[in-house]
C-alpha positions in Angstrom: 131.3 144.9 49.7 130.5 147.2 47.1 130.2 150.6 49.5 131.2 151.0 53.0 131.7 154.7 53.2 134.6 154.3 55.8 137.8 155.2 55.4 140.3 155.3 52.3 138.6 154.3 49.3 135.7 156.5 49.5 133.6 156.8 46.1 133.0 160.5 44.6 129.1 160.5 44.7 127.0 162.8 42.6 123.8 164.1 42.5 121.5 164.8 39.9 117.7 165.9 40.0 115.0 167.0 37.5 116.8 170.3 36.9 118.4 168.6 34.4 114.9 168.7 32.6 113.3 172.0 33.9 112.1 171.1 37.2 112.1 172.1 40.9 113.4 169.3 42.8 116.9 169.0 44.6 119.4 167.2 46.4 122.9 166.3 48.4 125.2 163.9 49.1 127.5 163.6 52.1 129.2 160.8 53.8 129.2 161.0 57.5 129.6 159.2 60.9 130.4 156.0 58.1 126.9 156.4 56.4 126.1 158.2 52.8 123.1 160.7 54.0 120.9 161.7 50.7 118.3 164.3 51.7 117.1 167.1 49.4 113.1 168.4 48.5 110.9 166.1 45.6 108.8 169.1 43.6 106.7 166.7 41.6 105.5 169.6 39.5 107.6 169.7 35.9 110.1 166.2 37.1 109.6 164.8 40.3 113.1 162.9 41.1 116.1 163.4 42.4 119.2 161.0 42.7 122.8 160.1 44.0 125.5 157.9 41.6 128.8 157.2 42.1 131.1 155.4 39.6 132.6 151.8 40.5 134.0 148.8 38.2 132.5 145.9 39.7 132.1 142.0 38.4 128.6 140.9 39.8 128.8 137.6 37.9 127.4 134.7 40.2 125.6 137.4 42.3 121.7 137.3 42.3 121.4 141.0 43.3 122.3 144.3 46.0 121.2 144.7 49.1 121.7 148.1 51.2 121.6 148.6 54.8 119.6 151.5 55.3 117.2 154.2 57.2 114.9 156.4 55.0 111.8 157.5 57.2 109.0 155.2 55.1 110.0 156.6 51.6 110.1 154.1 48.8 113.5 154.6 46.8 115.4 153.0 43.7 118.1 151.1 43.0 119.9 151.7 39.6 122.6 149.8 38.2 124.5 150.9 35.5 126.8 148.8 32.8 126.8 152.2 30.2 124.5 150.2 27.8 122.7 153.0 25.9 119.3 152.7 23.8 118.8 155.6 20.8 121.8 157.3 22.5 120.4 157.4 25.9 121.5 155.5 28.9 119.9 152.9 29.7 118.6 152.8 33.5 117.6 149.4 35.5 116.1 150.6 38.6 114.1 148.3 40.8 112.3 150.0 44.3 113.0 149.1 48.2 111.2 150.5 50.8 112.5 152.1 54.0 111.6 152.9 57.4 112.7 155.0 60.7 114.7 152.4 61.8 118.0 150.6 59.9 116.9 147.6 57.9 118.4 145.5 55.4 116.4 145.6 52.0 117.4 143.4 48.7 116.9 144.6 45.2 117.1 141.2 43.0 118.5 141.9 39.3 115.6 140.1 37.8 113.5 142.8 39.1 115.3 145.9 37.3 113.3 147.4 34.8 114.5 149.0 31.9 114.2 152.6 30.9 115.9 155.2 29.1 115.3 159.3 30.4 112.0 157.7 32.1 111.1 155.8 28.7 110.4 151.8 28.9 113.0 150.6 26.3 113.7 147.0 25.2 117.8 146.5 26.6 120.4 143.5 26.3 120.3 141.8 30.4 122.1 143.5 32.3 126.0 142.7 31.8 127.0 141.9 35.3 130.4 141.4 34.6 130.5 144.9 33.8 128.5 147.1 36.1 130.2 151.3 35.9 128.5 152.4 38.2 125.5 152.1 41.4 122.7 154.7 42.2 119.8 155.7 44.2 116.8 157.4 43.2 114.0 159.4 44.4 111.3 159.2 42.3 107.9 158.3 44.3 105.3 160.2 42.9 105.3 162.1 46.6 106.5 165.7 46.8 108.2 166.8 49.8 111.6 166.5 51.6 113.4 163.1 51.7 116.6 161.5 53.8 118.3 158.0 53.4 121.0 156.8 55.3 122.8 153.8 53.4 125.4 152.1 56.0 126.5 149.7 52.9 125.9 148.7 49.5 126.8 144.6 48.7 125.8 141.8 46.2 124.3 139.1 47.6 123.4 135.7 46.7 120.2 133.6 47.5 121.3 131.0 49.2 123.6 133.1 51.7 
Protein backbone atom coordinates (compact mmCIF):
# COMPACT_ATOMS: atom_id res chain seq x y z
CA UNK A 1 0.00 0.00 0.00
CA UNK A 2 1.29 3.08 -1.09
CA UNK A 3 -1.75 5.51 0.39
CA UNK A 4 -4.47 4.55 2.77
CA UNK A 5 -5.31 7.90 4.26
CA UNK A 6 -6.13 6.27 7.76
CA UNK A 7 -4.64 6.83 10.64
CA UNK A 8 -0.84 7.62 11.72
CA UNK A 9 1.23 7.93 8.80
CA UNK A 10 -0.80 10.28 6.85
CA UNK A 11 1.06 12.02 3.82
CA UNK A 12 1.19 15.99 3.67
CA UNK A 13 -0.68 16.51 0.26
CA UNK A 14 -0.37 19.66 -1.85
CA UNK A 15 -1.97 21.26 -4.37
CA UNK A 16 -0.99 23.16 -7.17
CA UNK A 17 -3.08 24.62 -10.29
CA UNK A 18 -2.36 26.81 -13.35
CA UNK A 19 -1.95 29.90 -11.10
CA UNK A 20 1.42 28.91 -11.12
CA UNK A 21 1.31 30.05 -14.83
CA UNK A 22 -1.37 32.92 -14.89
CA UNK A 23 -4.44 31.15 -14.94
CA UNK A 24 -7.89 30.75 -13.23
CA UNK A 25 -8.26 27.33 -12.12
CA UNK A 26 -8.14 26.05 -8.39
CA UNK A 27 -8.13 23.41 -6.02
CA UNK A 28 -8.07 21.47 -2.29
CA UNK A 29 -7.05 18.68 -0.69
CA UNK A 30 -8.45 17.13 2.47
CA UNK A 31 -8.48 13.69 3.90
CA UNK A 32 -11.69 12.57 5.37
CA UNK A 33 -14.02 9.69 6.52
CA UNK A 34 -10.45 7.63 5.32
CA UNK A 35 -10.61 9.03 1.71
CA UNK A 36 -8.36 11.98 0.07
CA UNK A 37 -11.35 14.29 -1.47
CA UNK A 38 -9.75 16.68 -4.40
CA UNK A 39 -12.41 19.03 -5.71
CA UNK A 40 -11.68 22.64 -6.84
CA UNK A 41 -13.01 24.60 -10.42
CA UNK A 42 -10.93 23.73 -14.10
CA UNK A 43 -10.93 27.48 -15.92
CA UNK A 44 -9.51 26.24 -19.14
CA UNK A 45 -9.03 29.77 -20.30
CA UNK A 46 -4.98 30.87 -19.78
CA UNK A 47 -4.04 26.81 -18.00
CA UNK A 48 -6.65 24.54 -17.63
CA UNK A 49 -5.34 22.03 -14.67
CA UNK A 50 -5.23 21.63 -11.38
CA UNK A 51 -3.41 18.90 -9.17
CA UNK A 52 -2.72 17.22 -5.74
CA UNK A 53 1.02 15.59 -4.83
CA UNK A 54 2.30 14.33 -1.90
CA UNK A 55 5.95 13.26 -1.29
CA UNK A 56 6.68 9.42 -0.58
CA UNK A 57 10.10 7.18 -1.00
CA UNK A 58 8.85 4.20 -2.45
CA UNK A 59 10.78 1.07 -4.34
CA UNK A 60 8.22 0.01 -7.21
CA UNK A 61 10.77 -2.50 -8.67
CA UNK A 62 8.99 -5.76 -9.81
CA UNK A 63 5.70 -3.74 -9.84
CA UNK A 64 3.96 -3.33 -13.31
CA UNK A 65 2.02 -0.18 -12.18
CA UNK A 66 -0.72 1.85 -9.60
CA UNK A 67 -3.97 1.32 -9.18
CA UNK A 68 -6.45 3.69 -7.12
CA UNK A 69 -9.72 2.95 -5.66
CA UNK A 70 -11.73 5.78 -6.53
CA UNK A 71 -15.08 7.87 -7.16
CA UNK A 72 -14.82 10.96 -9.47
CA UNK A 73 -18.37 11.66 -11.14
CA UNK A 74 -17.26 10.65 -14.98
CA UNK A 75 -14.08 12.99 -15.07
CA UNK A 76 -11.07 11.59 -16.70
CA UNK A 77 -7.90 12.28 -14.34
CA UNK A 78 -4.06 11.65 -14.26
CA UNK A 79 -1.71 9.73 -12.70
CA UNK A 80 1.87 11.26 -12.21
CA UNK A 81 4.69 9.61 -10.86
CA UNK A 82 7.59 11.33 -9.91
CA UNK A 83 11.52 10.00 -9.46
CA UNK A 84 12.89 13.98 -9.54
CA UNK A 85 14.35 13.26 -13.04
CA UNK A 86 14.54 16.78 -14.59
CA UNK A 87 14.93 17.60 -18.57
CA UNK A 88 16.52 21.42 -19.38
CA UNK A 89 15.96 21.98 -15.58
CA UNK A 90 12.43 21.18 -15.50
CA UNK A 91 10.77 18.16 -13.84
CA UNK A 92 10.08 15.69 -15.64
CA UNK A 93 6.19 14.50 -15.39
CA UNK A 94 4.95 10.81 -16.40
CA UNK A 95 1.26 11.05 -16.26
CA UNK A 96 -0.91 8.42 -17.71
CA UNK A 97 -5.17 8.98 -17.57
CA UNK A 98 -7.94 6.77 -15.66
CA UNK A 99 -11.36 7.43 -15.94
CA UNK A 100 -13.91 7.70 -13.15
CA UNK A 101 -17.39 7.34 -12.39
CA UNK A 102 -20.29 8.08 -9.60
CA UNK A 103 -19.77 4.98 -8.11
CA UNK A 104 -16.13 3.60 -6.37
CA UNK A 105 -14.16 1.60 -8.90
CA UNK A 106 -10.88 0.31 -9.11
CA UNK A 107 -8.82 1.80 -12.10
CA UNK A 108 -5.00 0.73 -13.09
CA UNK A 109 -2.49 3.05 -14.57
CA UNK A 110 0.35 0.65 -16.15
CA UNK A 111 3.94 2.34 -16.16
CA UNK A 112 4.36 1.55 -19.74
CA UNK A 113 1.59 3.95 -20.37
CA UNK A 114 3.22 7.23 -18.67
CA UNK A 115 4.10 9.72 -20.97
CA UNK A 116 6.77 12.04 -20.60
CA UNK A 117 6.58 15.72 -20.30
CA UNK A 118 8.15 18.59 -18.84
CA UNK A 119 5.76 21.99 -17.83
CA UNK A 120 3.28 20.33 -20.46
CA UNK A 121 6.22 19.85 -23.12
CA UNK A 122 6.82 16.15 -24.66
CA UNK A 123 10.47 15.60 -23.74
CA UNK A 124 12.66 12.55 -24.48
CA UNK A 125 13.35 11.08 -20.43
CA UNK A 126 15.55 8.00 -18.97
CA UNK A 127 12.41 5.11 -17.99
CA UNK A 128 11.15 5.73 -15.17
CA UNK A 129 13.49 4.69 -12.11
CA UNK A 130 11.11 2.67 -10.11
CA UNK A 131 13.40 1.97 -7.52
CA UNK A 132 13.26 5.51 -6.85
CA UNK A 133 9.86 7.05 -7.07
CA UNK A 134 9.68 10.77 -4.60
CA UNK A 135 6.69 11.28 -4.94
CA UNK A 136 2.69 10.25 -6.44
CA UNK A 137 0.06 12.75 -7.93
CA UNK A 138 -3.12 13.38 -9.50
CA UNK A 139 -4.05 15.74 -12.06
CA UNK A 140 -6.79 17.49 -13.54
CA UNK A 141 -6.13 18.38 -16.79
CA UNK A 142 -9.21 17.28 -19.34
CA UNK A 143 -9.65 19.85 -21.62
CA UNK A 144 -13.26 20.40 -19.73
CA UNK A 145 -13.87 23.58 -17.63
CA UNK A 146 -16.00 23.35 -14.69
CA UNK A 147 -15.91 22.03 -11.02
CA UNK A 148 -14.27 18.52 -10.31
CA UNK A 149 -14.29 16.00 -7.11
CA UNK A 150 -12.31 12.64 -6.67
CA UNK A 151 -12.37 10.51 -3.83
CA UNK A 152 -9.26 8.05 -3.74
CA UNK A 153 -9.88 5.35 -0.97
CA UNK A 154 -6.16 4.02 -1.73
CA UNK A 155 -3.24 4.25 -3.83
CA UNK A 156 -1.14 0.61 -4.42
CA UNK A 157 1.34 -0.99 -7.03
CA UNK A 158 0.09 -3.83 -8.48
CA UNK A 159 1.39 -6.59 -10.53
CA UNK A 160 -0.26 -8.35 -13.60
CA UNK A 161 -0.51 -11.52 -12.70
CA UNK A 162 -2.20 -10.65 -9.15
Amino acid sequence: MIFDFEGKGRARWRVESDRVMGGRSTGSAEVAEGALVFTGKVVTEGGGFSSVRAGRQVDLTGYDGIELRVRGGGRTFELDVSDGTESRGREVTRRGSFPTSGSWETVRVPFDALEESAHGEPVSADPLDLSAVKSIGIYIIDGKGGPFRLEVDWIRAYREAE
